[in-house]
Backbone as JSON Lines, residues from 0, in Angstrom:
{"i":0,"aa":"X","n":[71.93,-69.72,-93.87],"ca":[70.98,-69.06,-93.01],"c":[71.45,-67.63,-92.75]}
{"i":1,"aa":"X","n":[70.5,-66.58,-92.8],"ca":[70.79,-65.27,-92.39],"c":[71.13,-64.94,-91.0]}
{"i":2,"aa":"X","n":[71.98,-64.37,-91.1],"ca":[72.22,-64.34,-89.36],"c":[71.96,-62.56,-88.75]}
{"i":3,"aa":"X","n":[71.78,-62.03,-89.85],"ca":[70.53,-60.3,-89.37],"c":[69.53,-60.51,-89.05]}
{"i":4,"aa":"X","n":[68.8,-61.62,-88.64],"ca":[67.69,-61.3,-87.78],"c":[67.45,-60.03,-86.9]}
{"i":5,"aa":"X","n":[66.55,-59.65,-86.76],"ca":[65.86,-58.18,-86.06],"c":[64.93,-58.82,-84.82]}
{"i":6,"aa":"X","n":[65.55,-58.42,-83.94],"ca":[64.41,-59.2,-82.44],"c":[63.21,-59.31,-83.05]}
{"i":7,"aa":"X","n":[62.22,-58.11,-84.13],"ca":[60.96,-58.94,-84.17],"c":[61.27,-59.59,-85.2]}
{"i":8,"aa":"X","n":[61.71,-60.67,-85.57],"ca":[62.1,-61.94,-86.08],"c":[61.5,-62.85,-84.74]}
{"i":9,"aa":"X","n":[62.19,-62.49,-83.58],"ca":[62.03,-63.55,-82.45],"c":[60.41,-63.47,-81.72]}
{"i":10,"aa":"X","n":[60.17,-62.51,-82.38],"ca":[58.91,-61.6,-81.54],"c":[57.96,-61.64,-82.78]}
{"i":11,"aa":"X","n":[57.52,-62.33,-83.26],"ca":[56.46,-62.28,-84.9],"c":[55.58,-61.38,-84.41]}
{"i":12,"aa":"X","n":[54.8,-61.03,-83.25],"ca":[53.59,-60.9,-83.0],"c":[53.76,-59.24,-82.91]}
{"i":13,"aa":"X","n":[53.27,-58.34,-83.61],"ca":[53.55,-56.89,-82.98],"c":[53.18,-56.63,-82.25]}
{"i":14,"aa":"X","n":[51.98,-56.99,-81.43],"ca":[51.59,-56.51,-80.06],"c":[52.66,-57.04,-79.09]}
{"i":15,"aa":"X","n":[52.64,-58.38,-78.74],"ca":[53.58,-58.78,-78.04],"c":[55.1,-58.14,-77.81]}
{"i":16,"aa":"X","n":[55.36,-57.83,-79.39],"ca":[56.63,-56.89,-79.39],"c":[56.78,-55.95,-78.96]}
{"i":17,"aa":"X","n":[55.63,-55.02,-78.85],"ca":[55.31,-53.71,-78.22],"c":[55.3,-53.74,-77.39]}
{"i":18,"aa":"X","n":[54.76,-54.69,-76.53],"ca":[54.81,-54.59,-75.25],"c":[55.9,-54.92,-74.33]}
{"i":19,"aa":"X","n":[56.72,-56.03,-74.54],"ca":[58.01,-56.44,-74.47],"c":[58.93,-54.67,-74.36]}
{"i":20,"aa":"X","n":[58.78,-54.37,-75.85],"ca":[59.59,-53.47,-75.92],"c":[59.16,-52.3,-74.96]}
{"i":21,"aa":"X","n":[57.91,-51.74,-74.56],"ca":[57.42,-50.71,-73.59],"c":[58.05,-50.73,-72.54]}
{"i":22,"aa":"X","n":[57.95,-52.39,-72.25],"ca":[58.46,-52.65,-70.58],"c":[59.8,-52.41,-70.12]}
{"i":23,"aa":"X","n":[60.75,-53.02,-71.27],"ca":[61.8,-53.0,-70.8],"c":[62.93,-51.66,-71.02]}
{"i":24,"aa":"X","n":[62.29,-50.65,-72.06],"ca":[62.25,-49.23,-72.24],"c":[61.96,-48.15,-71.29]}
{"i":25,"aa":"X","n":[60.93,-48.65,-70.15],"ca":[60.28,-48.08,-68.78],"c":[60.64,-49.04,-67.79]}
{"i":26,"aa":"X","n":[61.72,-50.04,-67.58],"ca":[62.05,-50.93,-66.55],"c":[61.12,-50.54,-64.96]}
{"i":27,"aa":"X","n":[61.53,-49.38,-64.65],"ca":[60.71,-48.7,-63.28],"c":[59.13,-48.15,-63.38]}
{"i":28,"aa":"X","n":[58.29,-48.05,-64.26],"ca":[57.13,-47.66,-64.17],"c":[56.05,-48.68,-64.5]}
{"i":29,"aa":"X","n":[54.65,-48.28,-64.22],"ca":[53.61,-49.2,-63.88],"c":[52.9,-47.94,-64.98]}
{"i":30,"aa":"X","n":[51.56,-49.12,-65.32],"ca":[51.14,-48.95,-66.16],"c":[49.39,-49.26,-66.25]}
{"i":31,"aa":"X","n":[48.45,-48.74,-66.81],"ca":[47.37,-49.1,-66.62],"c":[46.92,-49.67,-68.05]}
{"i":32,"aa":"X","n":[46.05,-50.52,-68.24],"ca":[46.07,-51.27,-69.9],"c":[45.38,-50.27,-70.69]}
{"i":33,"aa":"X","n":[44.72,-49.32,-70.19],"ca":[44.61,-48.09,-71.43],"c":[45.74,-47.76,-71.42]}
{"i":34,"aa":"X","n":[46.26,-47.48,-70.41],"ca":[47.59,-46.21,-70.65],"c":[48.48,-47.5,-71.7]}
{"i":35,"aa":"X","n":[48.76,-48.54,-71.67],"ca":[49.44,-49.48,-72.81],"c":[48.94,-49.19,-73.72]}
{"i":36,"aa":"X","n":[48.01,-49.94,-74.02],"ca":[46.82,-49.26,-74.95],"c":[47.44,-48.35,-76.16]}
{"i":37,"aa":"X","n":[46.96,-47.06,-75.08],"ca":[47.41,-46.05,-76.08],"c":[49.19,-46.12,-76.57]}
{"i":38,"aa":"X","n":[49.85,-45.91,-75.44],"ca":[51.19,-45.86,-75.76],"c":[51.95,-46.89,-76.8]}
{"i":39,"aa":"X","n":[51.19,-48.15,-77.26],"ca":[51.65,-49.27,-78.49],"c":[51.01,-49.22,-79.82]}
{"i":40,"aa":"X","n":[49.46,-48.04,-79.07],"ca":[49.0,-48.07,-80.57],"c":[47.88,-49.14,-81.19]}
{"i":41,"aa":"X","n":[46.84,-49.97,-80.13],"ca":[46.94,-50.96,-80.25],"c":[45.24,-50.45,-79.14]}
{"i":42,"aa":"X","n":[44.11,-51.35,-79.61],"ca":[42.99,-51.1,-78.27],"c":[43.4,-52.42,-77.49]}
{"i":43,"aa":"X","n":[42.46,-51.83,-76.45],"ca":[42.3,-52.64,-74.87],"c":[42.03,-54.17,-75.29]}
{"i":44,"aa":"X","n":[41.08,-54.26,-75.84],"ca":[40.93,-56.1,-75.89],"c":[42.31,-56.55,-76.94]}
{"i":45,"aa":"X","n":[42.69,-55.79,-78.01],"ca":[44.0,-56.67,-78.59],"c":[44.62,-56.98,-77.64]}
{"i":46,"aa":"X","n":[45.17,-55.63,-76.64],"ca":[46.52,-56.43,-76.0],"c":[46.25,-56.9,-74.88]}
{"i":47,"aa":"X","n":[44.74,-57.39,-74.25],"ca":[45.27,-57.99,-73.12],"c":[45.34,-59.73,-73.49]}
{"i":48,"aa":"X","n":[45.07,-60.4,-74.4],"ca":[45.38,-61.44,-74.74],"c":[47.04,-61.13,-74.58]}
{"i":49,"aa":"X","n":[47.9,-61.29,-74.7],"ca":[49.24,-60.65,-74.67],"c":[49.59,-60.36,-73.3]}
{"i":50,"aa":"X","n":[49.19,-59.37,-72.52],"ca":[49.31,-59.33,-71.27],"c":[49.31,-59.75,-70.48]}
{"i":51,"aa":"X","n":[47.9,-60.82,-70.42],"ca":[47.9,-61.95,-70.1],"c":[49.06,-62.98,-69.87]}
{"i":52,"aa":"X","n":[49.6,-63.27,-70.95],"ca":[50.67,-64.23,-71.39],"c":[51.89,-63.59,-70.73]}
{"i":53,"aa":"X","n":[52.17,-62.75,-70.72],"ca":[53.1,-62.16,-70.59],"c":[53.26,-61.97,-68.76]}
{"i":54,"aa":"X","n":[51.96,-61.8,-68.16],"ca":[51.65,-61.86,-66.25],"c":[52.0,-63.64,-66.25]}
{"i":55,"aa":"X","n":[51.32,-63.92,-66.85],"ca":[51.67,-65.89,-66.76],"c":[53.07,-66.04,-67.26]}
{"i":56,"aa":"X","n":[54.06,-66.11,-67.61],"ca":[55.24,-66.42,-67.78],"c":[56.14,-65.54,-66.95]}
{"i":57,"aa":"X","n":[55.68,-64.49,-66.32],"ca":[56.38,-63.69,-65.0],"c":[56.97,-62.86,-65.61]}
{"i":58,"aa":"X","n":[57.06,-62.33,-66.62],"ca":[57.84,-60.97,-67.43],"c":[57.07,-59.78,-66.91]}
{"i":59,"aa":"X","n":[55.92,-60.27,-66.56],"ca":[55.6,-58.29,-65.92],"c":[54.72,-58.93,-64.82]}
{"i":60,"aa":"X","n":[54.95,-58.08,-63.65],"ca":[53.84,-57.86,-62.49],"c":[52.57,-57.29,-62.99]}
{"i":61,"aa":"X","n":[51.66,-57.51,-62.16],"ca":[50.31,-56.94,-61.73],"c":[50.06,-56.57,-60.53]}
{"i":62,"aa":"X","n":[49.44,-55.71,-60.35],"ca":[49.08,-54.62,-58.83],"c":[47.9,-54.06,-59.11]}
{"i":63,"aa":"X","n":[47.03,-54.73,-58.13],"ca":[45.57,-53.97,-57.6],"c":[46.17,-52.65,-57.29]}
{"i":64,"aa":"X","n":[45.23,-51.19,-57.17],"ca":[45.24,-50.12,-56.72],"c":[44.47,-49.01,-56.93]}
{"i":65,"aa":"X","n":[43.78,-48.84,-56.25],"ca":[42.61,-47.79,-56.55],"c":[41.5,-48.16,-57.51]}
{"i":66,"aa":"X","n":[41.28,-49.71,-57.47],"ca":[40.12,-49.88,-58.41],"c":[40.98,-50.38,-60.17]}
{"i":67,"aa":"X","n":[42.4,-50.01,-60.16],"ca":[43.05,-50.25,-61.58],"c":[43.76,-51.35,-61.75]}
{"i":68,"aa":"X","n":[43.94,-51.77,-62.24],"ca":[45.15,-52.48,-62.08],"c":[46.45,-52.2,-63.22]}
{"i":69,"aa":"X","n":[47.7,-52.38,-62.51],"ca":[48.74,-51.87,-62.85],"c":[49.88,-52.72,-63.36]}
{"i":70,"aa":"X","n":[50.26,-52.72,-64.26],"ca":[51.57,-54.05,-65.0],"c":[52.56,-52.96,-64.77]}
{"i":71,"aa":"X","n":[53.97,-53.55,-64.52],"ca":[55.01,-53.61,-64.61],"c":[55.85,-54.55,-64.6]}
{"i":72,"aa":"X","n":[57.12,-54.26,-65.21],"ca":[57.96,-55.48,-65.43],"c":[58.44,-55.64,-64.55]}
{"i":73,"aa":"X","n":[58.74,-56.99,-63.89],"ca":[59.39,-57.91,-63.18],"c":[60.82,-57.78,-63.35]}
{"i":74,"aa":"X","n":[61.35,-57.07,-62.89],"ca":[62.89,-57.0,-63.17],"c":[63.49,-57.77,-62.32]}
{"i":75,"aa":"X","n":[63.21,-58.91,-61.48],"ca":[63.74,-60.38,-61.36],"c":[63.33,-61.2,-62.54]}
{"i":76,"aa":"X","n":[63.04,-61.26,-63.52],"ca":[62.86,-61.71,-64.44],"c":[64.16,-62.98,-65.08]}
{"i":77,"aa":"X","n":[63.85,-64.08,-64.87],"ca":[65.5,-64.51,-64.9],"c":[66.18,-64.67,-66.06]}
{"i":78,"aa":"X","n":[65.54,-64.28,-67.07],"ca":[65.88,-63.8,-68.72],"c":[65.68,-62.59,-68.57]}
{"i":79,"aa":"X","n":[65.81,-61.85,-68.23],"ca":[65.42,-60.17,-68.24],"c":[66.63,-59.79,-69.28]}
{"i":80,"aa":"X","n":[68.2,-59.93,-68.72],"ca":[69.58,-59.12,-69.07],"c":[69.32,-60.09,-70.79]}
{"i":81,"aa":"X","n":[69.02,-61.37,-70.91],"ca":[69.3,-61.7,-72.23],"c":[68.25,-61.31,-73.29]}
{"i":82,"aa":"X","n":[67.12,-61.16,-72.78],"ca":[65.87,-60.5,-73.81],"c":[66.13,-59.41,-74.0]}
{"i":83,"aa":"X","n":[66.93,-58.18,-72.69],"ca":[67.21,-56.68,-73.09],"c":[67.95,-56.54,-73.35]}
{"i":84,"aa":"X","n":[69.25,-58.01,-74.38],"ca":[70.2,-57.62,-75.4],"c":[69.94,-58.37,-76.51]}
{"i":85,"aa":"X","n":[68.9,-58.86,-76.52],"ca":[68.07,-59.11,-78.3],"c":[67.73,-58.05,-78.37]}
{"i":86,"aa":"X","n":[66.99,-57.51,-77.51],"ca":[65.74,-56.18,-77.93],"c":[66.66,-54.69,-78.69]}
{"i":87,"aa":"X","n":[67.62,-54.83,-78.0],"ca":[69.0,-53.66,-78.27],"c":[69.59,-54.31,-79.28]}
């Protein structure tokens, strides 16, 4: 068995990967799903299937505000330190 795996090995999905990787690259900032959107490269309906998944398993917050709503990562996350030393 190869043992070079590349985190997206662990991560097949590139959206998912992108986003993973956004979050934990910006640990402190919030985000609006265009502003993801644009910044992965990727339109609005791909990634909120993903986002979704990702608010349901507790890896990123959500926040009402001004009509938007806002993701950021959950940095109580209780895999947080071991996913942001696959990702590295």
């Amino acid at each position: 068995m190869n043992s070079k795996h590349q985190s997206r090995d662990i991560f097949p999905d590139n959206i998912y990967w992108r986003l993973v990787k956004l979050f934990l690259n910006q640990p402190y900032s919030q985000f609006y799903q265009s502003q993801i959107a644009q910044e992965i490269r990727h339109k609005n309906g791909a990634i909120q299937p993903s986002l979704k998944k990702l608010v349901k398993t507790g890896f990123i917050n959500i926040q009402l505000s001004r009509g938007k709503t806002y993701y950021s990562l959950n940095n109580q996350f209780p895999k947080l330190t071991l996913i942001s030393q696959i990702i590295r």
